[in-house]
C-alpha positions in Angstrom: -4.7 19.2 15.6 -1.2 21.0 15.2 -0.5 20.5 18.8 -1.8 16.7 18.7 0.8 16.5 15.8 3.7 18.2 18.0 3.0 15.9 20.6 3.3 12.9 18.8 5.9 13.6 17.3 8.0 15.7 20.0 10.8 13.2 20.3 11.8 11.9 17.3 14.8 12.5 15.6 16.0 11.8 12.1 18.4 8.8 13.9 19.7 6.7 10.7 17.4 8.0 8.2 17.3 9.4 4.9 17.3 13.1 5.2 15.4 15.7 2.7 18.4 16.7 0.9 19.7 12.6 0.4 16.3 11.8 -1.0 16.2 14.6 -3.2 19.8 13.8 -4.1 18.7 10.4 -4.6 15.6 11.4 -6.7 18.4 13.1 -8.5 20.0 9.2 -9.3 22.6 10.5 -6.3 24.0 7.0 -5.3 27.5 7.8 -4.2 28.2 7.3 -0.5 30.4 10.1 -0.3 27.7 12.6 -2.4 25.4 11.2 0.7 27.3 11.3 3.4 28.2 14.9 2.1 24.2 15.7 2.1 23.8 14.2 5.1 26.5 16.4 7.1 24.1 19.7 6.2 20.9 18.0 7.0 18.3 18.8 10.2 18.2 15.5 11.9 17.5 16.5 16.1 14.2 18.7 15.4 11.7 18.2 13.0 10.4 21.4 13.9 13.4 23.5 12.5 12.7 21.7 9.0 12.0 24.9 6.5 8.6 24.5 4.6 10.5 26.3 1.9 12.8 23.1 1.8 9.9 20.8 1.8 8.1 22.4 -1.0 11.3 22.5 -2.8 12.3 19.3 -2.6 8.8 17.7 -3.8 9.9 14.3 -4.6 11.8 13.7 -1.2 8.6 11.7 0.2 9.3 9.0 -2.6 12.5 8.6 -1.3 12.5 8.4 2.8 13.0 5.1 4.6 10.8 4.6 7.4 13.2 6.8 10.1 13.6 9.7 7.2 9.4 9.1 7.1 8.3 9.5 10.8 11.4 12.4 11.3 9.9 14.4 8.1 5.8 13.7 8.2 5.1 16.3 11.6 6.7 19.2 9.6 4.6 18.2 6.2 1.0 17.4 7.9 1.8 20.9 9.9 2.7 23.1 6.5 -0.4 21.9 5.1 -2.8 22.7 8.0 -1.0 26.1 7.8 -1.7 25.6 4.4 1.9 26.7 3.4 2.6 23.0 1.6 2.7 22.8 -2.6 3.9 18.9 -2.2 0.7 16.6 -3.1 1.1 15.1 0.6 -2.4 13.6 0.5 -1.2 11.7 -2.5 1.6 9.7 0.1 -1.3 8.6 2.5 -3.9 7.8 0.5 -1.7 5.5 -2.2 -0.2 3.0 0.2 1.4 -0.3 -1.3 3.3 -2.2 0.2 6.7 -0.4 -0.3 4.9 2.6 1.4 3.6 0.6 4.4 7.4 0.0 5.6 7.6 3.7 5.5 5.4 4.2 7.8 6.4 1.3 9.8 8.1 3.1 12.6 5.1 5.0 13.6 3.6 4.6 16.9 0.0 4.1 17.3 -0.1 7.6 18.9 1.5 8.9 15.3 -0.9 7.0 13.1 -3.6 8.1 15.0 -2.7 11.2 14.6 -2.4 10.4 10.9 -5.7 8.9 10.6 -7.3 12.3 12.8 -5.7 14.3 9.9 -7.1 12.3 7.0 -10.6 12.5 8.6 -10.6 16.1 9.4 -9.3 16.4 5.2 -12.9 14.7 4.6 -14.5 17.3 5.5 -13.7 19.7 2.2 -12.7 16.8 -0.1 -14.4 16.1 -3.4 -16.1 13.4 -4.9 -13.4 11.8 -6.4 -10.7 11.8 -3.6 -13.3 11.0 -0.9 -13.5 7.1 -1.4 -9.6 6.9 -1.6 -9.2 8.9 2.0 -12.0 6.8 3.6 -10.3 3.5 1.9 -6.9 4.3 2.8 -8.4 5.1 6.7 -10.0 1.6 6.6 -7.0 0.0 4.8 -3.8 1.4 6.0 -4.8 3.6 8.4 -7.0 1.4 10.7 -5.7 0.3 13.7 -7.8 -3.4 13.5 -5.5 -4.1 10.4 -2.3 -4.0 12.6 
C-alpha cells in the first residue's frame, strides 16, 4: 500500500498551498501576510516525501487548516507515517468526518489519489472496533465512493 500511496502521489507539489508550518501558524490565530509569507519561505513544498513525521506529529492541528493544494501535498506523508505506524495525529478522524468544508479539501485529488484513500480506509477495517467501524464504512460510501462524484 505504501508504494500505491508513492505512486499516486509522486508528482505533486505543495504549488499555492498552505504549508504545515502556515497552518499551524494559523491554528496559532497567525493572520499576518508577512508572519505567512515568513513561514512559507522555510516550508517543504517540491517533495512530500522529505516532510519530517516529527513535524507532522508536532504540528497536530495543521490538517484543520490546509486548503485543498496544502491537503493533497501533505496526505501521502500522513497515510505513510501511520502505516509505519510512526503518526500520533488522529488522521482517521480527517477522513472519516467529512462535511462539506472538508470535501473542498480534498477536492484536488485525482481518482487515482482517492482510491488510494478509499484502499487505506478499507485495509483500516480490518483492526477497527465496533464503534469506528460504521463511520469508516459510511465515510467510504459517502465521501469516499467514486459513484457519488
Amino acid at each position: 500500500m505504501i508504494e500505491r500511496i508513492r505512486i499516486a502521489f509522486a508528482e505533486v507539489v505543495l504549488g499555492d498551498g498552505i504549508g504545515l508550518h502556515q497552518a499551524e501558524a494559523m491554528d496559532d490565530h497567525a493572520t499576518t501576510e508577512f508572519t505567512l509569507r515568513k513561514l512559507r519561505s522555510g516550508e517543504e513544498a517540491q517533495n512530500w516525501s522529505r516532510l519530517n513525521v516529527k513535524e507532522l506529529n508536532k504540528y497536530s492541528s495543521a490538517l484543520s487548516f490546509f486548503d485543498a493544494a496544502g491537503m493533497r501535498f501533505h496526505l501521502p506523508a500522513y497515510l505513510i507515517a501511520e502505516l509505519n505506524k510512526t503518526l500520533t495525529v488522529d488522521l482517521m478522524f480527517y477522513l472519516i468526518c467529512v462535511n462539506d468544508y472538508d470535501k473542498d479539501r480534498f477536492s484536488l485529488l485525482t481518482a487515482e489519489q482517492r482510491s488510494v484513500v478509499a484502499e487505506y480506509l478499507k485495509y483500516c477495517l480490518t483492526d477497527a472496533g465496533d464503534y469506528i467501524r460504521p463511520m469508516i464504512e459510511n465515510a467510504l460510501a459517502q465521501s469516499w465512493s467514486f459513484e457519488r462524484q
